[in-house]
Each structure stands twice: as C-alpha cells, then as structure tokens.
C-alpha positions in Angstrom: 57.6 -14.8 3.7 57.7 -11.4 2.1 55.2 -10.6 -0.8 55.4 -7.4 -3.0 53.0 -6.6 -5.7 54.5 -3.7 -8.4 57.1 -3.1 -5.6 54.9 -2.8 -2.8 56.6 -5.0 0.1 56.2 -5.1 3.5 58.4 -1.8 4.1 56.5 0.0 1.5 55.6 3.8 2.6 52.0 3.0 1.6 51.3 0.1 3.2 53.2 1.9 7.0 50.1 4.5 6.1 47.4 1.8 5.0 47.8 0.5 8.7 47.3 3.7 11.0 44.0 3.8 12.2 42.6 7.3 11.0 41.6 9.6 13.5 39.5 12.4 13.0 39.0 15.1 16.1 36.0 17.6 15.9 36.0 20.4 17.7 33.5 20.6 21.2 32.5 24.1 20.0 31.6 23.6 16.7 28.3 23.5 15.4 26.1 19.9 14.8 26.3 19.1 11.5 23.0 18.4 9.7 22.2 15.1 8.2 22.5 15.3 4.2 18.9 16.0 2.5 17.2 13.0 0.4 14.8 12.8 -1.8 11.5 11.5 -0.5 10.9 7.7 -0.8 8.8 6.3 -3.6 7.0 3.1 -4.5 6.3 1.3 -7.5 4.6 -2.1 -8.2 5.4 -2.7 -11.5 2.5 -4.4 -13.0 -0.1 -3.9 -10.3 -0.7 0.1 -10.7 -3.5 -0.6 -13.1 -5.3 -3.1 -10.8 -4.9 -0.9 -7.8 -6.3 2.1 -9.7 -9.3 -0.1 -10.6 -10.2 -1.3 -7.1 -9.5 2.6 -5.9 -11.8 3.7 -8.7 -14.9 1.3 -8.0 -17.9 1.9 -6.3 -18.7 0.2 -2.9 -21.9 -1.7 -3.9 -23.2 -1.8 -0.2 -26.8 -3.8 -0.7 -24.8 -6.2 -2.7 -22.5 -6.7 -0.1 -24.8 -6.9 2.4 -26.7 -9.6 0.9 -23.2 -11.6 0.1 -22.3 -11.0 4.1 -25.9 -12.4 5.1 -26.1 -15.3 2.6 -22.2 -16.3 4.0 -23.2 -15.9 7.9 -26.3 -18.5 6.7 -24.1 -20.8 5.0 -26.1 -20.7 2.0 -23.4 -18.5 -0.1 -21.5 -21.1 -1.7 -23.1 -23.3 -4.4 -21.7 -26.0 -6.5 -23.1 -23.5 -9.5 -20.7 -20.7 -8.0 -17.7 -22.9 -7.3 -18.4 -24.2 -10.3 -18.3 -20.5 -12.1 -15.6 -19.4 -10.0 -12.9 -22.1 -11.5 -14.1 -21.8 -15.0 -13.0 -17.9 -14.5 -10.4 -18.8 -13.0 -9.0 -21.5 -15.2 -10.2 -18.6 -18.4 -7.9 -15.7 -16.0 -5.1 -18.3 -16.1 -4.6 -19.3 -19.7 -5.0 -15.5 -21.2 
C-alpha cells in the first residue's frame, strides 16, 4: 500500500533524502571545539524567600537553647501547657 500526502509518495525525492543517515566528518587536525557558554544557574522558592531571610536574619539565642536542649535530654521539656500552646498556634497559623 502506497500513501502520499500533497504528492509525497514513496518515490518522492524528499523522502530518498529523509532516509540517509547523515554523516558528518571532522577533521583529526582541527582544533576542539569549546562547549557553548550559559548563564549561571539560579534558584528561586517562590513564596519561601521571606521566611528564609528571617531565619538568616535572627539571632542565635544560645542560653535559651541551651536550656531547651537540657530540659529535652531530662524529659521535662514537653508539657501538656506547651502541647497545648503549640496546637492553638498552630490551628491560629492554619486558618489565617
């Protein structure tokens, strides 16, 4: 079965072209090519520049996380008052 498509058949010039593989030969003198330049890479996290710029931008409270470290290694860091506080914020975070 023959198909032709705007007079394109099987003994169509184009197509006895389309279906040579094409070879290209560089010379064993000539000079390596460099690879083309690109720009440098970038990042962006859309929505989270703001909160990384905070936690870059705060102080390191070291007593007060000395104490938190201490009270956790004891066990006595976590209080139903806390857990407590910690979903009300949570729940208050969630519904803004």
């Amino acid at each position: 079965m023959s198909s032709s498509i705007n007079g394109l058949g099987s003994n169509s010039p184009v197509q006895k072209i389309t279906q040579q593989p094409i070879r290209k030969e560089i010379p064993t003198d000539a000079p390596p090519q460099a690879p083309p330049a690109r720009g440098a890479d970038k990042l962006e996290l859309s929505g989270m520049s703001h909160l990384l710029k905070t936690l870059k931008s705060n102080d390191v409270r070291a007593d007060k996380v000395a104490q938190v470290k201490a009270q956790i290694e004891a066990g006595t860091y976590e209080t139903d008052e806390k857990l407590d506080a910690a979903v009300d914020r949570l729940l208050d975070d969630l519904q803004k």
